[in-house]
C-alpha positions as CSV (number, residue, x, y, z in Angstrom):
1,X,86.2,41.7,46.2
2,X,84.9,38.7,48.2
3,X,81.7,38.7,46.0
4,X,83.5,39.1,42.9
5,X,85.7,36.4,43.9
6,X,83.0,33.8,45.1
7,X,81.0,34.6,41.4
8,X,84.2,34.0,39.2
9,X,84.5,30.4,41.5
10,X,81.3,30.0,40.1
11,X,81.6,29.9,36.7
12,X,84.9,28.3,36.7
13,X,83.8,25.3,39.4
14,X,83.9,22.7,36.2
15,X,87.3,24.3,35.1
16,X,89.3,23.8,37.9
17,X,90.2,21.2,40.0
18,X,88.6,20.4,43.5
19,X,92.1,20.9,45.5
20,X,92.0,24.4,44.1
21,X,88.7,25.0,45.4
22,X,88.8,23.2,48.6
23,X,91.7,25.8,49.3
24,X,90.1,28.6,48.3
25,X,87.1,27.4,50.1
26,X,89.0,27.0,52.9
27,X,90.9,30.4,53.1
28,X,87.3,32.7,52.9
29,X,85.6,30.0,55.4
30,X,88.2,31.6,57.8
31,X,85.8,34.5,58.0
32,X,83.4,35.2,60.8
33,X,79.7,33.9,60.3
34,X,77.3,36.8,60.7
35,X,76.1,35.7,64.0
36,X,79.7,35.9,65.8
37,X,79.2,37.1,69.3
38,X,82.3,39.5,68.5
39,X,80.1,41.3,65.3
40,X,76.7,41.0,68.1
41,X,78.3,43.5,71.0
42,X,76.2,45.8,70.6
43,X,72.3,43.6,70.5
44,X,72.9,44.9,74.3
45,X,74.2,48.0,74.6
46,X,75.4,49.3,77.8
47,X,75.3,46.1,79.6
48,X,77.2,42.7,78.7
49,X,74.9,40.0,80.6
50,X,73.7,37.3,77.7
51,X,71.3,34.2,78.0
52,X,71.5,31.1,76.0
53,X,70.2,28.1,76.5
54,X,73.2,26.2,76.5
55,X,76.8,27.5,76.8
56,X,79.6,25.0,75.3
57,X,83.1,26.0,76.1
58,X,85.6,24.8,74.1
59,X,85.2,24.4,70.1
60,X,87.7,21.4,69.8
61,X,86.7,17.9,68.6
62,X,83.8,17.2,71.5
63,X,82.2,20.8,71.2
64,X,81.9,21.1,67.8
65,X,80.3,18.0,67.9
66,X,77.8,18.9,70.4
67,X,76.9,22.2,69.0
68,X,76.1,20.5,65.6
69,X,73.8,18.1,67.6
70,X,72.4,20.9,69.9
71,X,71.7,23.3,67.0
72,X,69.4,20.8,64.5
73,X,66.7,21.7,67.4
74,X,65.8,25.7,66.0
75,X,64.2,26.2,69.7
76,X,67.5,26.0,71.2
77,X,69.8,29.2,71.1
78,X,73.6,27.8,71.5
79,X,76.7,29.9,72.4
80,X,80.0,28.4,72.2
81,X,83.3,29.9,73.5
82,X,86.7,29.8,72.2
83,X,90.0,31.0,73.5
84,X,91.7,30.3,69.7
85,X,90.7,32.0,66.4
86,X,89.9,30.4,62.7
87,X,92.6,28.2,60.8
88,X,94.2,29.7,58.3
89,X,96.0,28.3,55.1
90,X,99.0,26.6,56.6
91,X,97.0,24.7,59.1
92,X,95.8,23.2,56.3
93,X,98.6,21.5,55.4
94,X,98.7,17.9,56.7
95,X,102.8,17.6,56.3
96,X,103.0,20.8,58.6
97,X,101.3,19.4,61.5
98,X,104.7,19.0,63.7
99,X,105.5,22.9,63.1
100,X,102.2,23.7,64.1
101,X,103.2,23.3,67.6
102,X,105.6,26.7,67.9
103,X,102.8,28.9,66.7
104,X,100.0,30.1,68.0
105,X,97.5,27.9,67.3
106,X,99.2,25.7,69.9
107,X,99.4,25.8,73.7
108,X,102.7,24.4,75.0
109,X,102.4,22.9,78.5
110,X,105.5,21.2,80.4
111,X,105.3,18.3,82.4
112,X,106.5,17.6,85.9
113,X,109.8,17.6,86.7
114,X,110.7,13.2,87.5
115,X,114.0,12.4,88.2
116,X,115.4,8.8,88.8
117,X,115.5,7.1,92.2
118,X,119.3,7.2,93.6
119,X,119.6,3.1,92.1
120,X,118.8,5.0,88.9
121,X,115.7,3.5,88.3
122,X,111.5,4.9,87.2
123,X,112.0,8.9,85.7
124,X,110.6,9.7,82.7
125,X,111.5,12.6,80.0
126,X,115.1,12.4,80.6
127,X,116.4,13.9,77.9
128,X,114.2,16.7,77.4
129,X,114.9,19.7,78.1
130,X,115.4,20.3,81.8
131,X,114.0,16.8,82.3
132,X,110.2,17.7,81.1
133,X,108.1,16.7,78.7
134,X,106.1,19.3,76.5
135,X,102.5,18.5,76.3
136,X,100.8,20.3,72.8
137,X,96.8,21.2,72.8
138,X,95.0,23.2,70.6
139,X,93.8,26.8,70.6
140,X,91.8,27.4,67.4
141,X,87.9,27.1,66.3
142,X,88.5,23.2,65.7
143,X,90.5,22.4,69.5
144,X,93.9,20.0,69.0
145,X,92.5,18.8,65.6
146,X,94.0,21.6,64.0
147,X,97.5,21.0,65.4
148,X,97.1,16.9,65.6
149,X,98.2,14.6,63.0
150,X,95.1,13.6,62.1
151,X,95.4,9.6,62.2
152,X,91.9,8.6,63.0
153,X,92.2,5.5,65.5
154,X,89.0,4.7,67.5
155,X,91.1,2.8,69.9
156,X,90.6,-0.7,71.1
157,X,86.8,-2.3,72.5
158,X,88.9,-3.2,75.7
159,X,89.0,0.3,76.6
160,X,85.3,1.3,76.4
161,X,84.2,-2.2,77.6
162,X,87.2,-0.8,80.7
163,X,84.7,1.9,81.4
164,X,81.8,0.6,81.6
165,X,82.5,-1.9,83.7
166,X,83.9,0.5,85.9
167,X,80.1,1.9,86.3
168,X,79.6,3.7,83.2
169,X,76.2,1.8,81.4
170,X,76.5,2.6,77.5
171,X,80.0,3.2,77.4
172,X,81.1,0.4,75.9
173,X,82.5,-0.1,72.7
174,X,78.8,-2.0,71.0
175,X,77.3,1.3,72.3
176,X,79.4,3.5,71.0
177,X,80.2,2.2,68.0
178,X,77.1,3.0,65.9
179,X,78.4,6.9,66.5
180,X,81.4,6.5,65.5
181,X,79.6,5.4,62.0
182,X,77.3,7.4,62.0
183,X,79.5,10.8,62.1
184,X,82.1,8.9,59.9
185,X,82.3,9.8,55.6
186,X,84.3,7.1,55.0
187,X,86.4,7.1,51.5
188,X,88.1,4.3,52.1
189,X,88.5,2.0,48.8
190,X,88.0,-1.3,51.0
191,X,85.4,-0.3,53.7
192,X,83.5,-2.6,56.0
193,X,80.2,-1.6,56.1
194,X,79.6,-3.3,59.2
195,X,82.1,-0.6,60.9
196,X,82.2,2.4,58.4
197,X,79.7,4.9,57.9
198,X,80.0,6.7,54.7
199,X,77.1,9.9,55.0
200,X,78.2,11.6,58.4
201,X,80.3,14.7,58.7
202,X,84.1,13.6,59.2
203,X,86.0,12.8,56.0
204,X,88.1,9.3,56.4
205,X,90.5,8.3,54.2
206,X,94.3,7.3,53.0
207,X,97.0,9.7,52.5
208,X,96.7,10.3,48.5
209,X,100.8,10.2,48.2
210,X,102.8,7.5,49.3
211,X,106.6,6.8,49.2
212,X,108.6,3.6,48.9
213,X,109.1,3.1,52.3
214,X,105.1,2.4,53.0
215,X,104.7,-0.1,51.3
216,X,108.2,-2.0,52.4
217,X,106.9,-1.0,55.8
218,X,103.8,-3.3,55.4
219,X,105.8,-5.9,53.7
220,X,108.0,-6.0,56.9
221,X,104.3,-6.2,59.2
222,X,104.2,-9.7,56.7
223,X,107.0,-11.4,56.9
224,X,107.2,-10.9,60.6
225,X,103.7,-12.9,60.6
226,X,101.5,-9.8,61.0
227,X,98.5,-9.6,58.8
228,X,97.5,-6.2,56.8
229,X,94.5,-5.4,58.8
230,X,91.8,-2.1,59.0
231,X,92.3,-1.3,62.6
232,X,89.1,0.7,62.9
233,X,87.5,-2.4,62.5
234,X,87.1,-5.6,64.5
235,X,90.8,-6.9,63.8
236,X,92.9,-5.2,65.8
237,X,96.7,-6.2,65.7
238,X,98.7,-5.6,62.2
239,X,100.1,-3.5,60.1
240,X,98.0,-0.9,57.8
241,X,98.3,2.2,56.0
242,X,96.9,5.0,58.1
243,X,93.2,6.3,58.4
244,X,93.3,10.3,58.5
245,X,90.8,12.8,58.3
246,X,92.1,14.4,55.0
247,X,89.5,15.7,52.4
248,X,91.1,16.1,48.9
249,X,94.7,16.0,50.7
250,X,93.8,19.1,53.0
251,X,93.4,18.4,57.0
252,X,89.4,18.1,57.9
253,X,89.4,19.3,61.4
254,X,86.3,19.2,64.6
255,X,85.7,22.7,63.3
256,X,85.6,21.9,59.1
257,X,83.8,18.6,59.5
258,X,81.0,19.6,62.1
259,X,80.5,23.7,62.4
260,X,81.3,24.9,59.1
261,X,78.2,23.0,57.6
262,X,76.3,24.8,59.9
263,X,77.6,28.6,60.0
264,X,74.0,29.6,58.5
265,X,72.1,28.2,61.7
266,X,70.8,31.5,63.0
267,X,70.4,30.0,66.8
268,X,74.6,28.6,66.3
269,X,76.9,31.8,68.6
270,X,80.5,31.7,68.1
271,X,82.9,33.7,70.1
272,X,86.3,33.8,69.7
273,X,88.8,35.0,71.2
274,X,87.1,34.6,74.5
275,X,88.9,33.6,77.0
276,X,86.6,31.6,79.9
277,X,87.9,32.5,83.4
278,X,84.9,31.0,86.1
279,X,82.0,28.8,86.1
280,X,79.6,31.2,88.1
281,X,78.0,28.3,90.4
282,X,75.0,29.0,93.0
283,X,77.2,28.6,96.4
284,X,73.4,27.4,98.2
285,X,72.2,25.0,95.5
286,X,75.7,24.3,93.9
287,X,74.6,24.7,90.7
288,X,76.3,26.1,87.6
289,X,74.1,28.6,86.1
290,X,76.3,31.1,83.5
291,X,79.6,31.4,82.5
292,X,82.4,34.2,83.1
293,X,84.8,35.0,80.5
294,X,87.1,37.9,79.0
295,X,87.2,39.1,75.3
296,X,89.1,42.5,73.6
297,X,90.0,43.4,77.8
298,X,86.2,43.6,78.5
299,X,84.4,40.7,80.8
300,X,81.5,39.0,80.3
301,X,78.6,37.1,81.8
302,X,76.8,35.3,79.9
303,X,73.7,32.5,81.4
304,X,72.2,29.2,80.7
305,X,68.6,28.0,80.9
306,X,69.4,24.5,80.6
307,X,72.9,23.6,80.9
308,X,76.5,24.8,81.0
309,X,78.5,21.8,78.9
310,X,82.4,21.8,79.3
311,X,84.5,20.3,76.7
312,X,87.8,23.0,77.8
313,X,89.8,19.5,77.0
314,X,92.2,16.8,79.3
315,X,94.4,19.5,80.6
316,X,91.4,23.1,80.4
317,X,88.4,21.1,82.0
318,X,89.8,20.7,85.4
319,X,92.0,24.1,85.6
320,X,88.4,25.7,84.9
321,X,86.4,23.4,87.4
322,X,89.6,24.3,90.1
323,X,89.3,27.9,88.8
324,X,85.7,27.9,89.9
325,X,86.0,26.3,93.4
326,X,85.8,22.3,92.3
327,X,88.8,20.5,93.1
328,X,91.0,19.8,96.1
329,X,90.7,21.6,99.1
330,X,94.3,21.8,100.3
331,X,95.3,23.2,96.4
332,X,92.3,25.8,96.0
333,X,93.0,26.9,99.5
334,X,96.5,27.6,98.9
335,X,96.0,29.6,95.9
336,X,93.0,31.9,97.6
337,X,90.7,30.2,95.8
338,X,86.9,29.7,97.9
339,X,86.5,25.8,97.8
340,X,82.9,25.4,96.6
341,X,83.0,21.7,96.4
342,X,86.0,19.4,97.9
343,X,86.9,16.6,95.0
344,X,89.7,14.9,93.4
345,X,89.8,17.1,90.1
346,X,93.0,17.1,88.1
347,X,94.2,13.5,89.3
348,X,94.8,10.2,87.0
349,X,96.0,11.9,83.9
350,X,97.0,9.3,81.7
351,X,98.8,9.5,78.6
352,X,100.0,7.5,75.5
353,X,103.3,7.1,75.3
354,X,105.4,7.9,72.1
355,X,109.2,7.9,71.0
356,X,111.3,9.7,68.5
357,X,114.3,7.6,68.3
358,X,114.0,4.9,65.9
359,X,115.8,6.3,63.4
360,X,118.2,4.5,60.3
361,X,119.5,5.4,57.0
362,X,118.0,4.5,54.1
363,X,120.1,4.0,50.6
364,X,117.5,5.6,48.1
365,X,116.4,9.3,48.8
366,X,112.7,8.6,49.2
367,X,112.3,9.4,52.8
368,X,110.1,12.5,53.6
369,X,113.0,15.3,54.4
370,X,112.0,18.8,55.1
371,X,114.3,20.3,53.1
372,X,114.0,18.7,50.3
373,X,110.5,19.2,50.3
374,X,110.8,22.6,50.8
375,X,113.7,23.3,48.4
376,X,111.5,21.6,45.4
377,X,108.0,24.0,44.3
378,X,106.6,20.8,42.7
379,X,105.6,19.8,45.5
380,X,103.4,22.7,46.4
381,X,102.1,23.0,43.0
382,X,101.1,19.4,43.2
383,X,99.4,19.8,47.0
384,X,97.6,23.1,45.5
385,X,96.3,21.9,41.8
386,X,95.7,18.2,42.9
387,X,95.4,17.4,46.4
388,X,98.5,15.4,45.9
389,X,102.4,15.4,46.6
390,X,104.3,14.7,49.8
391,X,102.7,17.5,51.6
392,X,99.6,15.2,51.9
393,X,100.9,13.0,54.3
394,X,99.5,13.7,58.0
395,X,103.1,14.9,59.9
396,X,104.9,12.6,57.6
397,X,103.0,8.9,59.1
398,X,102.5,7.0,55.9
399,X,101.9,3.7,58.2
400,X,101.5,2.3,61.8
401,X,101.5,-1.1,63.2
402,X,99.2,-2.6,66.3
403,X,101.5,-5.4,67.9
404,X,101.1,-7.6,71.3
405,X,104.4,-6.1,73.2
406,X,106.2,-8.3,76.2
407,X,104.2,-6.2,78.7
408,X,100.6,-7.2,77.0
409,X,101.6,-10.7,77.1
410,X,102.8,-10.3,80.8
411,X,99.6,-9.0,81.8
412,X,97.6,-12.0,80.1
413,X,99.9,-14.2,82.3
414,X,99.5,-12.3,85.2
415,X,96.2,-14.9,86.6
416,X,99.1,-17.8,86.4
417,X,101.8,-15.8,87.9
418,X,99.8,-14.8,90.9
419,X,99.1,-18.2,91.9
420,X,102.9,-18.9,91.4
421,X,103.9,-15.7,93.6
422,X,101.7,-16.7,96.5
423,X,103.5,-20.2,96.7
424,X,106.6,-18.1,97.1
425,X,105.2,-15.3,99.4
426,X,104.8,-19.0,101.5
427,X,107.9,-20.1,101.0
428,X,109.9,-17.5,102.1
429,X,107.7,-16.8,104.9
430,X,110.3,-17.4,107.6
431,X,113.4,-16.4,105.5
432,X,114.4,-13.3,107.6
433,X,113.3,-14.9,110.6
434,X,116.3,-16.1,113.0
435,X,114.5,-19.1,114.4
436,X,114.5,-20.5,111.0
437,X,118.0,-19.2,109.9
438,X,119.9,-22.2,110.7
439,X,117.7,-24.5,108.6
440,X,118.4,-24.9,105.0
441,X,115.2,-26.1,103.5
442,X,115.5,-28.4,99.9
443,X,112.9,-29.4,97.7
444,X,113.1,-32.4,95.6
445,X,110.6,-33.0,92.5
446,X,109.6,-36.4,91.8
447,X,106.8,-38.4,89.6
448,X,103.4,-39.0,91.8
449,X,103.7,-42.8,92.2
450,X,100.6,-44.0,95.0
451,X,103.2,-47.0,95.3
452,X,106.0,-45.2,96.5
453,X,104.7,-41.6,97.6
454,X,104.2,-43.0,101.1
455,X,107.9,-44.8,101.7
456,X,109.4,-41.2,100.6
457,X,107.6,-39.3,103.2
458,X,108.8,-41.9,106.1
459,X,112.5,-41.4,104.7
460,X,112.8,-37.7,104.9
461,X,110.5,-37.3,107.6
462,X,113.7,-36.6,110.2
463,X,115.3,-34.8,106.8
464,X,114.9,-30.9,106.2
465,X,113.6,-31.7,102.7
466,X,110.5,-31.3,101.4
467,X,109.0,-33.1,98.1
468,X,106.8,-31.7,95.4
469,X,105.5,-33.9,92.9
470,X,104.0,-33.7,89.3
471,X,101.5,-35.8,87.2
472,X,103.3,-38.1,84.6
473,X,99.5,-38.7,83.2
474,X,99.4,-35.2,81.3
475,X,96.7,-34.7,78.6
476,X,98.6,-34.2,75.9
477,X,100.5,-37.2,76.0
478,X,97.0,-38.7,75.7
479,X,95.3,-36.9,73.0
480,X,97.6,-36.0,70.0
481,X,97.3,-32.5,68.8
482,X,95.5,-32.2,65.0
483,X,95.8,-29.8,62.5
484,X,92.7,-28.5,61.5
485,X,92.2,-28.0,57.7
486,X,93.5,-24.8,56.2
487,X,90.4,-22.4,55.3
488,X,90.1,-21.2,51.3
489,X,91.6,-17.8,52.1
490,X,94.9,-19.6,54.2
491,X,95.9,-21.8,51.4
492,X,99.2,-20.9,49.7
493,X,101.3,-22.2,46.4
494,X,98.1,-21.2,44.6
495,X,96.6,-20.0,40.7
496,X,93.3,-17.8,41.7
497,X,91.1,-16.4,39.5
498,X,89.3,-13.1,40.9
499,X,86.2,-11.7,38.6
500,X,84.9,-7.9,38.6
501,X,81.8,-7.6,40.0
502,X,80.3,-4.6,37.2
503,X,81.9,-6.5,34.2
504,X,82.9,-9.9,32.5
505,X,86.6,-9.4,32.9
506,X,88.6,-11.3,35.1
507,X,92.2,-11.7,36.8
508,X,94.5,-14.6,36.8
509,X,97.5,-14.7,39.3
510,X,99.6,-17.1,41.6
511,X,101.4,-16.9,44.9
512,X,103.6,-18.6,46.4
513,X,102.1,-17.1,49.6
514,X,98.7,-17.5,51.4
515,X,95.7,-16.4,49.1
516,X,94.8,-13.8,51.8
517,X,98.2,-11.8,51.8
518,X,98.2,-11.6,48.1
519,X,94.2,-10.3,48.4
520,X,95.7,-7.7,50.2
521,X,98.3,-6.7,48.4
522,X,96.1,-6.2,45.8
523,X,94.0,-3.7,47.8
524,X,97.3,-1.7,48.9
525,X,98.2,-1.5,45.7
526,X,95.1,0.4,44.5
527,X,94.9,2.4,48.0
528,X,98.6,3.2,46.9
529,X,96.7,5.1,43.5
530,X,100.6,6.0,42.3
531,X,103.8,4.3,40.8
532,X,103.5,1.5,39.1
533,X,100.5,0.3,39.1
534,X,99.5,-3.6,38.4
535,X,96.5,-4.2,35.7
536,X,94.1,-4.9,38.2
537,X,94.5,-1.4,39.9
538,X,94.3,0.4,36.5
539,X,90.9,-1.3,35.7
540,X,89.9,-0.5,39.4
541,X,90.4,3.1,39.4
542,X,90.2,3.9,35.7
543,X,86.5,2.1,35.7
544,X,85.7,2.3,39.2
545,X,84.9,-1.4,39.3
546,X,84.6,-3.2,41.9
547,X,86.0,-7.2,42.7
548,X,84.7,-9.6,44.2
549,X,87.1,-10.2,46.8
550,X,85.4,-12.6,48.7
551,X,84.4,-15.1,46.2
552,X,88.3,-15.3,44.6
553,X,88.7,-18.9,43.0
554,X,91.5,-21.0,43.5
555,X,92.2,-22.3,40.0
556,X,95.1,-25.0,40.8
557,X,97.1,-26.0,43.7
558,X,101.2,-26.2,42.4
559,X,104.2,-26.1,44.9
560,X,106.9,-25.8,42.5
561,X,106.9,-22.6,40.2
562,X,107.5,-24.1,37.3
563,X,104.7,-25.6,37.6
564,X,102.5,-22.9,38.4
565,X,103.3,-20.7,36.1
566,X,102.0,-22.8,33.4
567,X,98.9,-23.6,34.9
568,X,98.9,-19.7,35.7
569,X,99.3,-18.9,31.9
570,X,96.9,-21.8,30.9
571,X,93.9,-20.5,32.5
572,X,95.1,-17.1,31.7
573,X,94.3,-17.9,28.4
574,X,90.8,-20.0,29.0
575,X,89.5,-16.3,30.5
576,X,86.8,-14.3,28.0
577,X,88.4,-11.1,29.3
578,X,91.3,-12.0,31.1
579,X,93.2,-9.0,32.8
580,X,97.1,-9.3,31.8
581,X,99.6,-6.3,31.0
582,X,101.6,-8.1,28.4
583,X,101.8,-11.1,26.2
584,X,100.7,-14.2,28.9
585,X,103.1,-16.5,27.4
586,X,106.4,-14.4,27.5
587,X,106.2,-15.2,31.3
588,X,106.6,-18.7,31.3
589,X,110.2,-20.8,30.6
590,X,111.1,-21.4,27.1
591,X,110.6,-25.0,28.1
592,X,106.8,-24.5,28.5
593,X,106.3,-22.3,25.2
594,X,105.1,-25.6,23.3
595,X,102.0,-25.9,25.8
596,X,100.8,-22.4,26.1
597,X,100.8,-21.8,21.8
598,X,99.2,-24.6,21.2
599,X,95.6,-24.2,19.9
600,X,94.7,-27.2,22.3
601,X,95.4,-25.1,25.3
602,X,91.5,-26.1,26.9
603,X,92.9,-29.6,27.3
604,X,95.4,-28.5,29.7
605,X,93.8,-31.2,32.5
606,X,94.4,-33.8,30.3
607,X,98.2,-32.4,29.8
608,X,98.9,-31.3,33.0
609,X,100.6,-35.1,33.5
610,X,103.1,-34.9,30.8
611,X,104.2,-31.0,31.7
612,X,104.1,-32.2,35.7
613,X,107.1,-34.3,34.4
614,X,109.2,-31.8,32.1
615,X,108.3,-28.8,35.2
616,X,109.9,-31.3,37.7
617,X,113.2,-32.0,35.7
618,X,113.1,-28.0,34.7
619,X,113.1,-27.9,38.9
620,X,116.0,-30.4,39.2
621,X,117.8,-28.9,36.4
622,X,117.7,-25.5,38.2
623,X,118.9,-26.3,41.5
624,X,121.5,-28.2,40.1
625,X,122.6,-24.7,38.2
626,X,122.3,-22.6,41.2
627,X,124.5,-25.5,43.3
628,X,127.1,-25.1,40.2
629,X,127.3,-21.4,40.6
630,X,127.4,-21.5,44.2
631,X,131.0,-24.0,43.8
């Protein structure tokens, strides 16, 4: 039946479309490739002693990585262990990510119990149940990438640059960022180059389906002075759709994107459901030299010739390094276990921190609602035939934001509050002292005058007072502050012009906002690839054309509308090809119809004087209305 199946696929591969494919695909890649250690029991009957040359335990996002490199040398035979089992249809499902956590593909643990202090102060999880957080990892062939929600976020340079200057040469982020290219396939419509790779192994994209809300969302990042950024790339705080490793609106996780491209390596093992229980370590040489583990009630050893690599995960690694003797004394001892090497394993977990209580109504029902997803079949027919629908969307996240909080901005200050703490560490040196408790120190603050700084000091000598001073000869009452002139992209109350790069045609528009914003609404708007779509997304993804983004004209400078919108329907109609939905001069006023039908219209410099004149009483006419309706 599998044959049959994969030979009817065949001949209808240009018939159907790819989302029904990629699920099928998906659903008979759950099988077992022919070398699975589970199919291989009996290579060694009688006995269950293996040798590889390297063991990997743990298939999640760093394993799978690491076989894929390991295996492209065909000397080297690579067994990797897993606890979980292949992904099955539903994990598929990007929406479903959140319900993913009460199955099994998803090991729950709970956090330490942290109650307040008795002023009712520090705690955390308080409202959870019992007062702990629930911490989710993985336990399938693909780790916590099968039960994430998939947002790819690299995370900020400060970080990796963190590490290395903590002692860790090549860890920081202008080292690691050529990987993160080179394993990226990046289908993103408005890649950087410079930090997107676009022929590695992990699909990047935007969620094909959007609602409403998105793109209010972003519009919100704007007016709040945030810029629409790509946060994978050197810009770091904004607002932006998000990144997510989707491929043809199914999840891509560690296991799709790095081991399923290489099931047919014949020196790539894969055990699952094997569960590892002890690092066998040399207790004279203290090194690790095989692997313990259990699978269908029977135990096996299995040994490396060159190394034991464990990628268990943040919460698997250390229980298995304390499982095999590595870790704190005091803790292995109590538990029986024989200490083989006394370290700090298990200590400075750290965690992102998220909340789930920003929460409001909304008055249009476009919000992503469980049950009305699952109460309408559309939407599955649409996630099965196209790769589309609301069941795209990774766990529901259409958006994100990067933002400076209070606390960031503390920290930056925290250099110029230091200096300002040890002047009152100084202060109130003696303040609990008795000797000093019947003297009430003041301070006074006056200009530094040379003249008179010296008759002061003799007045209040015999005075418990003490004078500060400050500078009345500050810089900036010297040198007056300059605006510096505002770059191409920064200038607003615009007409621009932007030309496609694989044809003659062109697009005319104006803003009343910077040239940059409006760039980028443009590009949202195509990312968006639903609704109601402008012209210049229609010829973008009808063609697959490209513009040329960073060479967009600026036509004419206008602040009043009026005004602008001629001059916008003027050079509409000077363009070759110009890109416009309607009839260019059913946008402008009745008042400006004169100028636009003339045949004359290439003049329009030589005009602009007299319609500058009619535009500005049209503006004075129109306040005056709106001040009429407003009595």
């Amino acid at each position: 039946m599998f044959c049959l199946t994969i030979l009817f696929l065949g001949h209808v591969g240009g018939i159907l479309p790819p989302a029904i494919l990629e699920t099928v695909h998906h659903f008979f890649a759950g099988f077992p490739p022919p070398n699975d250690l589970v199919q291989d029991k009996d290579a060694a009957p009688g006995q269950h002693y293996l040798s590889f040359d390297f063991l990997v335990i743990g298939a999640g996002s760093a394993g799978s990585v690491l076989v894929n490199r390991l295996t492209e040398n065909p000397d080297w035979n690579v067994l990797l262990l897993e606890e979980g089992r292949d992904e099955i249809f539903l994990t598929d499902i990007p929406f479903l990510a959140s319900i993913l956590h009460v199955t099994d593909y998803a090991r729950v643990y709970k956090g330490k119990l942290r109650p307040p202090d008795p002023y009712g102060r520090g705690g955390y999880c308080l409202s959870m149940v019992d007062g702990r957080c629930k911490v989710v990892t993985g336990r399938a062939v693909g780790g916590t990438s099968v039960v994430n929600f998939m947002i790819y976020s690299r995370g900020s340079p400060a970080d990796y640059n963190g590490w290395e200057a903590l002692g860790n040469p090549g860890w920081s982020y202008k080292d690691v960022l050529p990987y993160f290219i080179k394993s990226e396939r990046c289908r993103l419509i408005d890649r950087d180059v410079r930090y997107h790779g676009y022929k590695g192994y992990l699909d990047v994209m935007t969620p094909p389906y959007a609602t409403p809300l998105k793109e209010r969302f972003l519009k919100a990042g704007q007016e709040l002075g945030y810029e629409l950024i790509d946060y994978n790339s050197d810009r770091f705080i904004g607002f932006s759709t998000v990144q997510a490793n989707l491929r043809n609106g199914h999840r891509v996780s560690a296991s799709k994107a790095f081991l399923r491209p290489i099931r047919d390596r014949t020196n790539f093992y894969l055990s699952k459901l094997s569960t590892v229980t002890k690092i066998i370590i040399n207790t004279q040489t203290k090194k690790a030299e095989g692997v313990q583990f259990a699978k269908d009630h029977k135990i096996y050893f299995v040994f490396a010739t060159k190394e034991i690599i464990l990628c268990a995960g943040t919460l698997g690694s250390p229980q298995l390094l304390m499982l095999s003797g590595i870790g704190p004394k005091n803790h292995l001892t109590s538990l029986g276990i024989d200490v083989i090497e006394d370290l700090p394993v298990g200590f400075n977990l750290q965690d992102h921190v998220s909340m789930s209580a920003l929460t409001f109504l909304v008055n249009e029902s476009v919000t992503i609602v469980e049950p009305r997803l699952g109460s309408n079949p559309i939407n599955f027919v649409k996630y099965l035939t196209e790769g589309n629908g609301p069941l795209t969307i990774p766990g529901g996240a259409e958006a994100l934001a990067f933002v400076n909080t209070k606390t960031n901005n503390y920290m930056k200050k925290t250099e110029m509050e230091k200096s300002k703490f040890n002047y009152i560490q100084r202060v109130n040196t003696h303040k609990y002292d008795k000797q000093y408790n019947n003297k009430i120190t003041s301070w006074f603050t006056i200009p530094f005058l040379p003249c008179i700084y010296d008759k002061f000091k003799s007045v209040i000598k015999d005075l418990n007072v003490k004078l500060s001073f400050f500078s009345l000869n500050k810089l900036d009452r010297i040198i007056k502050v300059q605006k510096d002139r505002l770059s191409h992209e920064s200038k607003k109350n615009v007409v621009y012009k932007i030309n496609c790069k694989n044809c003659n045609a062109s697009y005319v528009g104006q803003t009343s906002c910077k040239l940059k914003t409006r760039i980028n609404e443009h590009k949202n708007d195509i990312n968006k690839r639903s609704g109601n779509l402008s012209v210049i997304s229609e010829h973008r993804l009808q063609l697959e054309h490209e513009f040329d983004w960073v060479n967009t004209e600026i036509l004419d400078n206008e602040r009043y509308i009026g005004k602008r919108l001629v001059s916008e329907m003027l050079n509409i109609k000077m363009q070759d090809n110009a890109l416009w939905a309607g009839v260019p001069e059913k946008k402008a006023k009745v008042i400006f119809y004169f100028f636009i039908t003339k045949d004359s219209f290439p003049v329009y410099r030589h005009v602009k004087v007299h319609f500058t004149k009619i535009s500005n009483h049209y503006s004075y006419l129109s306040r005056n209305s709106r001040r009429s309706n407003t009595k």
